[in-house]
MMTF fields as JSON, N, C-alpha, C and O atoms, coordinates in Angstrom:
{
  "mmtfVersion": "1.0.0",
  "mmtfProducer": "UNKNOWN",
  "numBonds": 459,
  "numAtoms": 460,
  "numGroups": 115,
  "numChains": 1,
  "numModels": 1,
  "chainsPerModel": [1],
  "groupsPerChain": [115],
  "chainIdList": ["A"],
  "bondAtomList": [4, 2, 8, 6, 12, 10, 16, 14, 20, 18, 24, 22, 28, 26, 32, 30, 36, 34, 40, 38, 44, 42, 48, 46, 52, 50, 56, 54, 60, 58, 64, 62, 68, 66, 72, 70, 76, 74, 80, 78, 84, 82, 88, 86, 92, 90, 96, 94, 100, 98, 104, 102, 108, 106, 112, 110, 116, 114, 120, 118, 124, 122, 128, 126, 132, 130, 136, 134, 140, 138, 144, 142, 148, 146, 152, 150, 156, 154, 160, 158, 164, 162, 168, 166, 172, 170, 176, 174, 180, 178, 184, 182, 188, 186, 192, 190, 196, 194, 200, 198, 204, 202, 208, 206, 212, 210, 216, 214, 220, 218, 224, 222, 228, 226, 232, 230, 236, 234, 240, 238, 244, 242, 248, 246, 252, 250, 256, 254, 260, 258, 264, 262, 268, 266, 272, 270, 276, 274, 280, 278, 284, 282, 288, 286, 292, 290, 296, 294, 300, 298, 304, 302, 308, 306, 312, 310, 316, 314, 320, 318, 324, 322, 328, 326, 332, 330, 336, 334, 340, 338, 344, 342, 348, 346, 352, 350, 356, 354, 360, 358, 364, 362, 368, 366, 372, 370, 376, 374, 380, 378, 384, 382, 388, 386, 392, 390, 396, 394, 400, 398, 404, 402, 408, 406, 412, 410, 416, 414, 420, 418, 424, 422, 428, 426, 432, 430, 436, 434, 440, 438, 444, 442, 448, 446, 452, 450, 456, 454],
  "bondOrderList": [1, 1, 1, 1, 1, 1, 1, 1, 1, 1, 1, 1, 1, 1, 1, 1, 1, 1, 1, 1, 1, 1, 1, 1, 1, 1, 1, 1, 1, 1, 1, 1, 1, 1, 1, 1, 1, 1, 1, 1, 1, 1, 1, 1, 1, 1, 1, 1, 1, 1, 1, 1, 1, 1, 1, 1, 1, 1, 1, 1, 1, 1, 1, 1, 1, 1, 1, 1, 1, 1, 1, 1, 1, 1, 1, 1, 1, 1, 1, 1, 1, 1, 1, 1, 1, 1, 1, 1, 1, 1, 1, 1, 1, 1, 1, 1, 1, 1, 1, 1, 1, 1, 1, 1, 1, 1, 1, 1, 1, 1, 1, 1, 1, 1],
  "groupList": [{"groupName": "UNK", "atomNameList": ["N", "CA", "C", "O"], "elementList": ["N", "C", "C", "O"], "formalChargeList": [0, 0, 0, 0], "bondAtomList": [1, 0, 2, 1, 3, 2], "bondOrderList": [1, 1, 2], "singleLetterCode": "X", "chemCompType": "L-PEPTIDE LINKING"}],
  "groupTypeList": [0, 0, 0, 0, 0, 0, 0, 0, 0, 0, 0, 0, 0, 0, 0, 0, 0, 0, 0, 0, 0, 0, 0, 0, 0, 0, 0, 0, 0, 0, 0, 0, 0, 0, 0, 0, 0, 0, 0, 0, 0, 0, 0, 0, 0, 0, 0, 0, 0, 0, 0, 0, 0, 0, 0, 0, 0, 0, 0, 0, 0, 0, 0, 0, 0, 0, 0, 0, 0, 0, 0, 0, 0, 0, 0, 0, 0, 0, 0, 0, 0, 0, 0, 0, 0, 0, 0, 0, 0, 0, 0, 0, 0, 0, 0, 0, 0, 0, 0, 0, 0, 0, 0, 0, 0, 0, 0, 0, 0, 0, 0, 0, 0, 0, 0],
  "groupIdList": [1, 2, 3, 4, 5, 6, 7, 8, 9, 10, 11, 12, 13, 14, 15, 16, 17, 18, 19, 20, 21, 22, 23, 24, 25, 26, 27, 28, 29, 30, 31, 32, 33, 34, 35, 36, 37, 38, 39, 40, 41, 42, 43, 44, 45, 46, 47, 48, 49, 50, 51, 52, 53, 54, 55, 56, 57, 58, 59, 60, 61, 62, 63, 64, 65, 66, 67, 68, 69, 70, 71, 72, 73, 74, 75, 76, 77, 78, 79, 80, 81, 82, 83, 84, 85, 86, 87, 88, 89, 90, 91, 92, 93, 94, 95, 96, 97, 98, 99, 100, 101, 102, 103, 104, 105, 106, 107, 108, 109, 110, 111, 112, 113, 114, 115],
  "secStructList": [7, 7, 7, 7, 5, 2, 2, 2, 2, 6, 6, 5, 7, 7, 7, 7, 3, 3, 3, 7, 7, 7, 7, 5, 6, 6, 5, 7, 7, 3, 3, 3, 3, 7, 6, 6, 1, 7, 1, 7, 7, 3, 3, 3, 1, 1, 2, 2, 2, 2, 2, 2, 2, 2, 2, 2, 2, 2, 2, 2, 2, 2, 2, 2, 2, 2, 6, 6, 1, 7, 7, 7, 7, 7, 1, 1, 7, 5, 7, 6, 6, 7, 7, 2, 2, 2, 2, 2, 2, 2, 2, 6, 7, 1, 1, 1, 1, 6, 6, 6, 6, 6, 7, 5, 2, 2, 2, 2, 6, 6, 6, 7, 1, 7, 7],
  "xCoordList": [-6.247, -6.119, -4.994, -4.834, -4.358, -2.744, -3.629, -4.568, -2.429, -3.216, -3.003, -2.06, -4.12, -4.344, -2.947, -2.367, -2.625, -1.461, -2.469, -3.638, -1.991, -2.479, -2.609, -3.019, -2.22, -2.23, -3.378, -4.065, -4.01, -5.34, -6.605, -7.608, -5.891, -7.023, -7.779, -8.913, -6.243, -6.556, -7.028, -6.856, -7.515, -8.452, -9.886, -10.646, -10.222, -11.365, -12.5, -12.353, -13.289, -14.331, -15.531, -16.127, -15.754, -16.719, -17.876, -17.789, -19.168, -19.658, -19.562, -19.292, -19.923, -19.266, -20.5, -21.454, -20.589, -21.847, -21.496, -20.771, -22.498, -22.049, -22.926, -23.939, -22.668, -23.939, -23.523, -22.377, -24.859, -24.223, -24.849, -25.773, -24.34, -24.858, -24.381, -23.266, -25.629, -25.473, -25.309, -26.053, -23.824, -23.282, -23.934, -23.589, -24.214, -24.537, -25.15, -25.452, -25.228, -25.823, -24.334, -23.147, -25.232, -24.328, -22.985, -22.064, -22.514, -21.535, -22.593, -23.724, -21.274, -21.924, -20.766, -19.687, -21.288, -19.926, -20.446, -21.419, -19.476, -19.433, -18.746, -17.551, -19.665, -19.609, -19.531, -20.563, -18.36, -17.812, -17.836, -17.109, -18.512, -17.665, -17.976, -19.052, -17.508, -17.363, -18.087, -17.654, -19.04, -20.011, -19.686, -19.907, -19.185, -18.869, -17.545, -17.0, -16.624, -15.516, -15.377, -14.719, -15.99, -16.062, -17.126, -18.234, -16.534, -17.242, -16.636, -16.164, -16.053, -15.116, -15.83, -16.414, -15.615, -15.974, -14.986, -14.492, -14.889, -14.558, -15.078, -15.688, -14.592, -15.646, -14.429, -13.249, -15.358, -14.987, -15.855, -16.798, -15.469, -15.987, -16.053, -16.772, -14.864, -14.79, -14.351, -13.467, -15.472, -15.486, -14.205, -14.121, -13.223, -11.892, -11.181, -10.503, -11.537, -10.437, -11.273, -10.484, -12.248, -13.22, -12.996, -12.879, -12.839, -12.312, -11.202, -10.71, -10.286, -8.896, -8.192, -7.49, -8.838, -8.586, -9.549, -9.429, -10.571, -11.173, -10.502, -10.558, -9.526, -9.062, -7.988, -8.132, -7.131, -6.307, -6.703, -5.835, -7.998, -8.509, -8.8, -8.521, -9.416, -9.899, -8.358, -8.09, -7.407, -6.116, -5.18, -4.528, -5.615, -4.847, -5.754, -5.421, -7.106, -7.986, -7.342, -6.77, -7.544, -7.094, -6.126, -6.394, -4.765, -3.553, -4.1, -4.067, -4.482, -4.291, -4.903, -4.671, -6.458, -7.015, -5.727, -5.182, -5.205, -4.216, -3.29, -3.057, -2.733, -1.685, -2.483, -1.868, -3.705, -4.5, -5.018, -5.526, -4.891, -5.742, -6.418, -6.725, -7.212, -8.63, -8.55, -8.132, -9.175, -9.043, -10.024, -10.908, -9.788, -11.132, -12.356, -12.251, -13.682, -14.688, -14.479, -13.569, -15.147, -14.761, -15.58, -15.501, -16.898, -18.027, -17.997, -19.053, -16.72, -16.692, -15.605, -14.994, -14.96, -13.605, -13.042, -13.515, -11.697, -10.231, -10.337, -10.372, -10.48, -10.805, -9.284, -8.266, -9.376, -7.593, -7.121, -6.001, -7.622, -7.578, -7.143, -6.35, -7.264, -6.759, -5.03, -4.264, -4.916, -3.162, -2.966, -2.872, -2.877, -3.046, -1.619, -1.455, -0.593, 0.795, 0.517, 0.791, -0.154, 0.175, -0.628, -0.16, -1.984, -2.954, -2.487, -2.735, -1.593, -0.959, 0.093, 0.625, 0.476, 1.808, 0.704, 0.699, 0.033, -0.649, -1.274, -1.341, -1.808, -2.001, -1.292, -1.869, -0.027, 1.604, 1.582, 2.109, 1.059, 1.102, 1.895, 1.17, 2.618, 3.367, 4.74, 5.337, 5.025, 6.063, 5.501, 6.207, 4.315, 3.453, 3.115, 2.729, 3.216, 2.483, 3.401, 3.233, 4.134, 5.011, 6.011, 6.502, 6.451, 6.796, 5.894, 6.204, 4.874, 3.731, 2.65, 1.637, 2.946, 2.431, 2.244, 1.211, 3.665, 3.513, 3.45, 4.138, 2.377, 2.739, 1.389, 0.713, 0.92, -0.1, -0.411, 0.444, -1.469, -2.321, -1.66, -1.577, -1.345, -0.426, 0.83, 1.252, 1.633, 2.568, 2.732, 3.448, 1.879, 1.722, 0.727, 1.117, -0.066, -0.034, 0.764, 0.141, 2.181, 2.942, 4.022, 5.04, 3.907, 4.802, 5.968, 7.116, 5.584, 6.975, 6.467, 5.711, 6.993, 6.987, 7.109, 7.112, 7.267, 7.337, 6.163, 5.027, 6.517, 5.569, 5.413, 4.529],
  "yCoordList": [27.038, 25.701, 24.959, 25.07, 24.333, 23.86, 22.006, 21.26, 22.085, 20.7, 19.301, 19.067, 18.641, 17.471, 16.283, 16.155, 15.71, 14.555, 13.326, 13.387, 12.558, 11.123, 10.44, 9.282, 11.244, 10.635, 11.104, 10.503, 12.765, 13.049, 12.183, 11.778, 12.06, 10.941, 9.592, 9.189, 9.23, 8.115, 8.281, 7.297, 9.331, 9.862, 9.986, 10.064, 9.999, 10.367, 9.033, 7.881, 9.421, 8.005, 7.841, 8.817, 6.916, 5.909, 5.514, 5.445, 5.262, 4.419, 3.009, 2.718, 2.172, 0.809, 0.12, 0.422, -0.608, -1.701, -3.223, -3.819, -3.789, -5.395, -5.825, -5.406, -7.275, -8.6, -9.472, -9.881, -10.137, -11.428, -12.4, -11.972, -13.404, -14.237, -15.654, -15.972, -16.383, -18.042, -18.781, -18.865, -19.682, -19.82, -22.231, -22.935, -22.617, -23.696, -23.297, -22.155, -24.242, -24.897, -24.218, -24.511, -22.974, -22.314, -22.001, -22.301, -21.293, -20.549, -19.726, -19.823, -18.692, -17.33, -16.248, -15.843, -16.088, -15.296, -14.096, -13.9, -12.91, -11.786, -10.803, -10.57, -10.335, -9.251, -8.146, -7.637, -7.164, -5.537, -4.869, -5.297, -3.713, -2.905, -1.256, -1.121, -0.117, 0.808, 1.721, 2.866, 1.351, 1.462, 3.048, 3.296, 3.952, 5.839, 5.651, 6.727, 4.38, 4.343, 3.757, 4.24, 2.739, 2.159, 0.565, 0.416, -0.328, -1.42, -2.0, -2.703, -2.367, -3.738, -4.081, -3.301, -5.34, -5.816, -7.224, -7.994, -7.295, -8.141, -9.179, -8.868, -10.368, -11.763, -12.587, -12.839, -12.887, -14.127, -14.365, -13.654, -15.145, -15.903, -15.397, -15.581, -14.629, -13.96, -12.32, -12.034, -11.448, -10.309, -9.315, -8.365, -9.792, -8.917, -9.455, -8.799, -10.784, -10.972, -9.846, -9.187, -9.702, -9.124, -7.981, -7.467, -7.096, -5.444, -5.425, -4.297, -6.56, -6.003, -5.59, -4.633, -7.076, -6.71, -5.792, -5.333, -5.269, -4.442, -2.873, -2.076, -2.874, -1.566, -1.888, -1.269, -2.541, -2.9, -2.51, -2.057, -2.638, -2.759, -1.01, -0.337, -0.497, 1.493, 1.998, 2.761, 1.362, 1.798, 2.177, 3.101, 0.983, 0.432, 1.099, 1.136, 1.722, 2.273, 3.379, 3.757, 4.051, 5.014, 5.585, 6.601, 5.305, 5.134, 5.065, 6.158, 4.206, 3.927, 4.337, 4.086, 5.562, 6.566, 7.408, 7.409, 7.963, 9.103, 9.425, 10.486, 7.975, 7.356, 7.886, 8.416, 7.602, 7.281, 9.163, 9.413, 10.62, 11.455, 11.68, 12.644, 10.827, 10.791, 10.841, 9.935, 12.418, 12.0, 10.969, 10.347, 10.864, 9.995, 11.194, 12.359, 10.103, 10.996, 11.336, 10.786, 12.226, 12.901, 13.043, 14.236, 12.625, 13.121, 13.187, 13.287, 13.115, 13.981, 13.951, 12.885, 15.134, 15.777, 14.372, 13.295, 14.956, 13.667, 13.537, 14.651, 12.397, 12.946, 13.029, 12.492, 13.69, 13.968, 13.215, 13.532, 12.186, 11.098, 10.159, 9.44, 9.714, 8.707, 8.894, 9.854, 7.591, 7.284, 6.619, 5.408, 6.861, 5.905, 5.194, 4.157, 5.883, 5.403, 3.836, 2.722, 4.246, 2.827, 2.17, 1.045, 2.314, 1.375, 0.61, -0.587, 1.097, 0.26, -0.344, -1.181, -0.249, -1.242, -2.732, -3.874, -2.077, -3.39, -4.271, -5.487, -3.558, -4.313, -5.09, -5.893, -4.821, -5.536, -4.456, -4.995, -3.185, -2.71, -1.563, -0.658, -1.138, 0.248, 0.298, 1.369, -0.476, -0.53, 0.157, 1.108, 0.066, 0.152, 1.505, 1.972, 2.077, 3.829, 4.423, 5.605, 3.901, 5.033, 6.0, 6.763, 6.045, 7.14, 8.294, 9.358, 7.695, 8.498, 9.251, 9.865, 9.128, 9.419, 10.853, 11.303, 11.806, 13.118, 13.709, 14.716, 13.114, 13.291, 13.903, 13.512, 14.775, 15.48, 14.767, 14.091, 14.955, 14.52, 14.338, 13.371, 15.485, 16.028, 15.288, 14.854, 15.189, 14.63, 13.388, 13.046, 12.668, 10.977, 10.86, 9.846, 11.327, 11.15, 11.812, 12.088, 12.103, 12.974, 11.917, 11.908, 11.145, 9.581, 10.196, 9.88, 11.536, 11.53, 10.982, 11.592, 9.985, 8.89, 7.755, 7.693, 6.333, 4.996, 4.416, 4.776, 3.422, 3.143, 1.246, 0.596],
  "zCoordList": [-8.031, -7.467, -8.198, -9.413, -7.55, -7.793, -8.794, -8.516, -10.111, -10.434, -9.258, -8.502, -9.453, -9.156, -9.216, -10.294, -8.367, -8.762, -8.653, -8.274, -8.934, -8.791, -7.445, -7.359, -6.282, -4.643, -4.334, -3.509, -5.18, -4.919, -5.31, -4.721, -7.036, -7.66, -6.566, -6.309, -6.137, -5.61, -3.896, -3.177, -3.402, -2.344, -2.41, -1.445, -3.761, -3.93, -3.707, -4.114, -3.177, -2.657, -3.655, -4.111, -3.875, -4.864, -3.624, -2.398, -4.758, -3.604, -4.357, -5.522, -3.118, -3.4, -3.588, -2.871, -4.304, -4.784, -4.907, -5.705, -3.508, -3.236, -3.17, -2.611, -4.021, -3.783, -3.675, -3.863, -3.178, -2.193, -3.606, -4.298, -3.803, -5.085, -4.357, -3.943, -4.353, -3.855, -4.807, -5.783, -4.509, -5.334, -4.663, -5.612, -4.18, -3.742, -2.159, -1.812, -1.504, 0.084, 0.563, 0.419, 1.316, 2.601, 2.029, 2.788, 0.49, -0.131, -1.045, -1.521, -0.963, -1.449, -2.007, -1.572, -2.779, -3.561, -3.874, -4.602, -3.053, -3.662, -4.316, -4.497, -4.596, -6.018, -5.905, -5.467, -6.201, -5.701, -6.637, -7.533, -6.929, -7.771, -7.736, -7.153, -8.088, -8.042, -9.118, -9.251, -9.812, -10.97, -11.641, -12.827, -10.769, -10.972, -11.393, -11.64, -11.614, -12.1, -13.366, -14.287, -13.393, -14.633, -14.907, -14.393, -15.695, -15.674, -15.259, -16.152, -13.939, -13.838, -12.365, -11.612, -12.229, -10.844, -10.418, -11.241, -9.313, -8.759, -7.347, -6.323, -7.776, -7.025, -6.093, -6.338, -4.853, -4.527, -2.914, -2.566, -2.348, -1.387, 0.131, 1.113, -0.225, 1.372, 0.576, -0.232, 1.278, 1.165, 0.983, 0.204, 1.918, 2.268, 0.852, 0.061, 0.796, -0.777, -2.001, -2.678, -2.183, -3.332, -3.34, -4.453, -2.11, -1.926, -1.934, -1.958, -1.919, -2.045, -3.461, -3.786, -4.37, -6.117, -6.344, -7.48, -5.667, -6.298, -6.553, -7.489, -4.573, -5.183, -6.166, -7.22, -6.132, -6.919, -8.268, -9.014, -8.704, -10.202, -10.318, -11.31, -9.067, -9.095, -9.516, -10.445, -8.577, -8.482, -10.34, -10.826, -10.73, -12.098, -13.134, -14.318, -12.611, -13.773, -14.029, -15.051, -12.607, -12.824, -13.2, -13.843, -13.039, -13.46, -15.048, -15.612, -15.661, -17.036, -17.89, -19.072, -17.183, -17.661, -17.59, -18.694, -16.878, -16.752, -17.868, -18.447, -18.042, -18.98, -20.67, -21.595, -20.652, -21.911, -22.063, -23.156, -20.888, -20.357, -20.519, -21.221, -19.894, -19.459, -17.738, -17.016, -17.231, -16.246, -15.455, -16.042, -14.147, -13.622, -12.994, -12.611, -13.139, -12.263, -11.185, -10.565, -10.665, -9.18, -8.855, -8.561, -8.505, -8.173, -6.189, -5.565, -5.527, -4.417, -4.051, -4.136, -3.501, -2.96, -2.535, -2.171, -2.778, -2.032, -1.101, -0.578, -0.032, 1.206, 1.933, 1.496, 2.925, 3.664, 4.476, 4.875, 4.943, 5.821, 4.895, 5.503, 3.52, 2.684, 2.541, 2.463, 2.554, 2.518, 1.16, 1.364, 0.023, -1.033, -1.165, -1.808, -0.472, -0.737, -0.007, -0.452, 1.317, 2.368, 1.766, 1.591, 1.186, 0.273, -0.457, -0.309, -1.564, -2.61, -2.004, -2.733, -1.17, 0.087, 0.201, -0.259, 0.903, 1.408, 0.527, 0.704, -0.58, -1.682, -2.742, -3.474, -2.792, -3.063, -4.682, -5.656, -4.866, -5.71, -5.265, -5.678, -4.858, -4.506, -5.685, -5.796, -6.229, -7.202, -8.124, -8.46, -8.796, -9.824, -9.943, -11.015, -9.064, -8.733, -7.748, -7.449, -7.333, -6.629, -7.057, -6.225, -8.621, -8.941, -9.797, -10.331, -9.685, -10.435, -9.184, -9.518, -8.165, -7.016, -7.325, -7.82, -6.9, -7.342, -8.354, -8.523, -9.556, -11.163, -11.006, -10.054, -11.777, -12.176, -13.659, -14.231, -14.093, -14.645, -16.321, -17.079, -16.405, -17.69, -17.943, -19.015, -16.119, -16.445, -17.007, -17.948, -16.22, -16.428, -17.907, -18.486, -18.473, -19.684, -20.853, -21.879, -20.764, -21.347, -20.999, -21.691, -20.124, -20.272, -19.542, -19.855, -18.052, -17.541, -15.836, -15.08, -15.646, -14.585, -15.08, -16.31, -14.186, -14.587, -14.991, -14.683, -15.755, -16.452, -16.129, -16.686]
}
């Protein structure tokens, strides 16, 4: 099996863990996070804002496990339908990981891609 790059890493699916937390009369703030990745979570008011830094935050973990090699958990296959290039577009992060895209695991903690 050919190593892993970081476009695979970032295929691999989490399950996602959300709560709704009442925050006053008819607001409600929620709460995202990816618990098989690490400790981080992310909040706010409308759902689409809370999953968006959230991947942003899976995105940047992972990356900075790589950097540190440590790889990430995998507890299920990359799936082949994931686009992680167009993900980090839409998320205004594609600068950040796009030359580390085709970097294997070794490479990017061996400090050869951008940093």
């Amino acid at each position: 099996m050919a190593a892993l790059k970081l476009r695979d890493y970032l295929k691999v699916p989490y399950i996602l863990e959300a709560q709704g937390i009442e925050i006053g009369p008819d607001r409600w703030l929620r709460k995202l996070s990816y618990p098989e990745l690490g400790d981080f979570c992310a909040e706010a008011e409308i759902v689409e804002v809370a999953l968006a830094e959230l991947e942003r935050m899976r995105i940047r973990a992972i990356v900075a496990g790589l950097r540190e090699g440590k790889e990430p958990p995998m507890p299920r296959a990359p799936l082949r339908s994931a686009d992680p290039e167009w993900l980090a577009g839409e998320l205004g992060i594609l600068a950040e990981i796009r030359d580390l895209l085709d970097k294997t695991a070794d490479e990017i903690s061996a400090g050869d891609g951008a940093r």
